[in-house]
C-alpha positions, 0 to 999 in steps of 0.5 A: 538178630533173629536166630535160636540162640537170641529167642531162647535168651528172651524166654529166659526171660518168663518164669517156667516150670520145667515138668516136660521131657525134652528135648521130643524125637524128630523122626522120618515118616518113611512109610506114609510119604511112600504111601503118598507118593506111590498113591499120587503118581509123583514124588512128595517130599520127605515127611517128618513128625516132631513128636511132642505126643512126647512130652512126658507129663500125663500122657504128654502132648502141646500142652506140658510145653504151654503151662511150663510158662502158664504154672510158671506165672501162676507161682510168680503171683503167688497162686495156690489153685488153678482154675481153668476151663475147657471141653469135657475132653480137654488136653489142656484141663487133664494136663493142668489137673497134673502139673497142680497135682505134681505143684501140690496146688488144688485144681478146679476144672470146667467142663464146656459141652462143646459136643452135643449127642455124646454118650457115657463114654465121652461123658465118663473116658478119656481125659475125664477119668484123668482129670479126676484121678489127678484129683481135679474138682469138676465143675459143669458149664452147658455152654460149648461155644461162648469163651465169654460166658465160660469165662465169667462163670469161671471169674465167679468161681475164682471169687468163691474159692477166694472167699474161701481163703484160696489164692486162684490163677484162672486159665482162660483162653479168650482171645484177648487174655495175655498168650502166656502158653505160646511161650512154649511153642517159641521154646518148641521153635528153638528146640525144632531148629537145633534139631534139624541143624544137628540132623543136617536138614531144613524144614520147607513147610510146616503143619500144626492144628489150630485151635485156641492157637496157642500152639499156633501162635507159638510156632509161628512167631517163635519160627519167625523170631528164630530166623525161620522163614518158610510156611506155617500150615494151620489147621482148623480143628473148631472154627471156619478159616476166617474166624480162625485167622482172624484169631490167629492174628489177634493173639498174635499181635498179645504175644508180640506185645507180650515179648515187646519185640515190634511186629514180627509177622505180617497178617498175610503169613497166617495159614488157616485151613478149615477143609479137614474141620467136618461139621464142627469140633470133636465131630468125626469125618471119612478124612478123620477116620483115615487118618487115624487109620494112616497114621497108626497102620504106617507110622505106629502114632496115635492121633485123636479125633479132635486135634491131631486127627483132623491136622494129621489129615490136613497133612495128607490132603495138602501134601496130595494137593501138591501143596508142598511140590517141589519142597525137600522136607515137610514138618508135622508138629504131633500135638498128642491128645492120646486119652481123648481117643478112648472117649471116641472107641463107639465112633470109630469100631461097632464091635 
């Protein structure tokens, strides 16, 4: 039986450390969709944000949901230390950095390049300054765009820290490593329908970046294995529409074998828009810019160049498209990213 109530019993299943706050707001975005509907001529539908900038731990955002179920496997094995990488302004590394900080386990973070021609402030701000005040050990990978290098260095990391008597759990986020962290957003489903169950509304669409997928992932089994049938929108933020839906079914296919619960979504259910994506990842665009200008001139949310920026102008553009016509109400899944924002101020304003 595919409802809430069966989906949460499976999670029940996976150990989790429950660091987040939750359940997240749902709120209505009155003043965009008027925006919207008056800037396009017709009506659009009801757009609302779940609000899992939220989420409490280190500034919040979809990564507290992923690593309660990642730190929970990581105690299973009996780990002391975390060892995980990602781009110099990871959400995922600066969010780790806190939970190992509030576990008492030592971190040990990579920093991939994956932003080429950026200055101090990138280098320096943002989820750098974090990661180094949660007391995070920093480590330097040139590389931005091979996981599998990044990944064996970090293996070889993990080697020295257990010469050193050390107990490491790495964090990778290769396609083929089990999606532990898409656990979190099966919960999100779960708690997403609840919600709007007791607001008395259904969602006909929703909207979520797509990266390293897991929140991807996530939200659209966990939709599915809860009974939701509609459309599950991602939006590239690092890699061209065929590479990220081929990722996107990969991890897909770990995680249904990770919860042993046969094929649940078909290939074609996979959206990946890459019209938002610009010239790369973390790379700034006139349609990243007006979302950042929508999003906190109408609704007060702050969304960051690199994720929630580029998802949220996906938003816009398909609802311009009349993608959603015809559709009651439209959900956007605000993933935060807030500390990344200060590493862009250059970008953004020349005073």
């Amino acid at each position: 039986m595919r409802t809430p109530e069966a989906l949460r019993h499976r999670l029940n299943g996976f150990p989790r450390i429950r660091l987040g706050h939750f359940p997240t707001p749902l709120e209505k975005m009155r003043r965009l969709t008027a925006h919207l509907s008056e800037a396009t001529g017709k009506d659009v539908p009801a757009l609302w944000v779940k609000r899992d900038d939220c989420t409490g731990l280190a500034t919040g955002g979809n990564k507290v949901r992923q690593l309660e179920y990642s730190f929970g496997a990581a105690q299973a094995a009996g780990a002391d230390t975390a060892v995980i990488t990602g781009a110099v302004q990871s959400n995922y590394m600066r969010t780790a950095a806190a939970f190992a900080a509030k576990l008492g386990m030592e971190c040990h973070v990579q920093l991939e390049n994956r932003v080429e021609g950026m200055g101090e402030e990138y280098h320096k701000s943002g989820n750098v300054l974090l990661d180094r005040i949660f007391g995070a050990r920093m480590h330097h990978f040139p590389l931005g765009e091979d996981e599998k290098a990044a990944d064996a260095n970090l293996a070889r990391i993990a080697e020295r820290l257990k010469g050193e008597g050390r107990k490491p759990y790495l964090f990778t986020l290769s396609p083929d490593t089990k999606p532990t962290g898409a656990l979190g957003y099966m919960q999100c489903a779960v708690e997403l329908l609840e919600e709007a169950e007791t607001n008395g509304i259904s969602f006909d669409a929703v909207v979520v970046p797509t990266g390293s997928a897991a929140t991807h992932v996530g939200t659209l089994l966990g939709l599915r294995l809860a009974g939701y049938e509609g459309p599950v929108h991602g939006i590239c933020v690092r890699r061209d529409a065929v590479s990220q839906t081929e990722r996107v079914r990969s991890i897909l296919r770990l995680a249904e074998e990770m919860l042993s619960c046969g094929k649940v979504v078909e290939d074609g259910e996979v959206i990946c828009r890459d019209d938002w994506l610009g010239p790369g990842y973390g790379k700034m665009v006139d349609s990243t810019r007006e979302a950042i200008d929508l999003a906190g001139r109408l609704e007060a949310l702050i969304v960051d160049p690199t994720y929630t920026a580029k998802s949220f102008a996906g938003l816009i553009g398909l609802t311009r498209a009349g993608t959603f016509s015809g559709m009651g109400n439209v959900l956007f899944i605000h993933t935060g990213g807030l500390p990344g924002l200060f590493a862009y101020r250059s970008a953004l304003y020349s005073d």
